[in-house]
N, C-alpha and C positions, 0 to 999 in steps of 0.2 A: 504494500500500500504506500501512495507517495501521495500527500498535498501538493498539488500546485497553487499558487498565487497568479492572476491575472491584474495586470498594471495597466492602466492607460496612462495616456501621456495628448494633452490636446493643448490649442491655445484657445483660450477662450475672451471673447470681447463683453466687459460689460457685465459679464454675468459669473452665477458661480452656482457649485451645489450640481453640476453633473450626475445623473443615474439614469439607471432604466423608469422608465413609465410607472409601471407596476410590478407587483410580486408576478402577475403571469408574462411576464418578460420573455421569449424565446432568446438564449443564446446560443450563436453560431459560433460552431470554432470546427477546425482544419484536427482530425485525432491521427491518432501515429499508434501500431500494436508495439506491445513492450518485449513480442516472442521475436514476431519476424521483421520489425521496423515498419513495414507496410505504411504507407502516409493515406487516408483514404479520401480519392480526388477531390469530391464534392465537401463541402462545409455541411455538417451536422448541424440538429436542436436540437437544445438542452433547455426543460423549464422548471426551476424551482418547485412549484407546484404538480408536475404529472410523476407520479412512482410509479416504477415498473417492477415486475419478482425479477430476482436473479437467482436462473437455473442452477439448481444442483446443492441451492442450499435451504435449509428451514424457516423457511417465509421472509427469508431479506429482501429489502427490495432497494433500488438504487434509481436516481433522477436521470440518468441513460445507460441502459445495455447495448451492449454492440458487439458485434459477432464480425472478426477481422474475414473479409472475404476471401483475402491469400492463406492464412493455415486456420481457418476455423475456428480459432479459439475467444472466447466469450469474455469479455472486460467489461467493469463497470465504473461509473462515477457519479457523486453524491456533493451537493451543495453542501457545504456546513451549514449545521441547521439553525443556530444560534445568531450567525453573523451574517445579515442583511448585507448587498452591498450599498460598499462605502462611497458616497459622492462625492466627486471629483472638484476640490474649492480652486476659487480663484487663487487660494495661496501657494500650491501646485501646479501655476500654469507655468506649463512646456516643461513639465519635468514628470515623469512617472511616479505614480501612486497606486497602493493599490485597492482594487476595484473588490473582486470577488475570490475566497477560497473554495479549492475543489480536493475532494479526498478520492483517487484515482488507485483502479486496482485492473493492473494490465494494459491498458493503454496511458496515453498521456495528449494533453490537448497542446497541438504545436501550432497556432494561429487563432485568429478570432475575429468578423467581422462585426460592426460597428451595427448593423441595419437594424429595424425597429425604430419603436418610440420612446423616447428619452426625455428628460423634462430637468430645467436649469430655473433658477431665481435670478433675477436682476441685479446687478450688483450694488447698482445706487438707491433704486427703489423699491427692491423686496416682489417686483411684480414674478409672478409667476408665466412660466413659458411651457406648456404642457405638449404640445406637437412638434416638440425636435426629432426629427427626420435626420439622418444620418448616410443613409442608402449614398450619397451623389460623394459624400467626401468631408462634406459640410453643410450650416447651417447659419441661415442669416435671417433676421430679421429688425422691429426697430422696437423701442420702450419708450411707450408714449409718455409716460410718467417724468423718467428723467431727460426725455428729449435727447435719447443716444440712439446708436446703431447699438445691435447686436449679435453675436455670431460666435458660434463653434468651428472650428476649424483645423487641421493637419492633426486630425486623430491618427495615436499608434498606437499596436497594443507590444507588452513582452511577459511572456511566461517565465516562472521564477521556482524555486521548491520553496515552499512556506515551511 
């Protein structure tokens, strides 16, 4: 079993307090088996809230199963249950922080996109910004409150062992 940490790393205009939307957040991320290396092409979901059993043991269950298509073999991965992720403050901008922990058994997740709905507070004026879209690369829009622009922008992500 191995914890990974997932870091972002964004700049952010104006705003702060980065995260997903909601607890039913889909994340996508790039897995890798721990047997045969295998990286599998397409980007997976993974969502906090849906538990699936994992075979061959006494009613465990894990937030994704996944069965490596090159040697067969069946790994799983589990949110920490305790620890929400952490949003990303304007005090962190352009430097990695991290996001979410995952407790991983046989694979390991070696990428992650951004896509979904994410949601920031203003930085001058507290307003809230609930439809951040990520999909294109970034995110701009304006804060009527404080009379700024505002924008997400050069999202990274890096995997870490927690």
């Amino acid at each position: 079993m191995v914890k990974l940490q997932l870091s972002i790393k964004a700049d952010l205009e104006n705003v702060t307090d980065l995260v997903p939307e909601s607890d039913s957040f889909d994340y996508f991320f790039k897995v890798q088996c721990n047997s045969c290396h295998e990286v599998h092409p397409k980007f997976v979901s993974v969502n906090r809230e849906e538990e699936h059993s994992v075979s061959g043991s006494k009613g465990a269950t894990a937030h994704f199963v996944w069965r490596c298509s090159s040697c067969k073999r069946e790994s799983s991965a589990k949110f920490e249950t305790n620890s929400p992720p952490k949003p990303y403050s304007a005090d962190a901008n352009g430097q990695f922080a991290p996001l979410i922990t995952i407790e991983c058994r046989g694979l390991e997740f070696v990428g992650f996109d951004p896509r979904g709905t994410w949601k920031c507070v203003g930085l001058e004026s507290g307003t809230r910004f609930a439809e951040v879209e990520l999909e294109e690369g970034e995110w701009v829009d304006y804060d009527e409150k404080a009379a700024l622009p505002v924008g997400v922008s050069n999202i990274e992500s890096q995997w870490s062992r927690a």
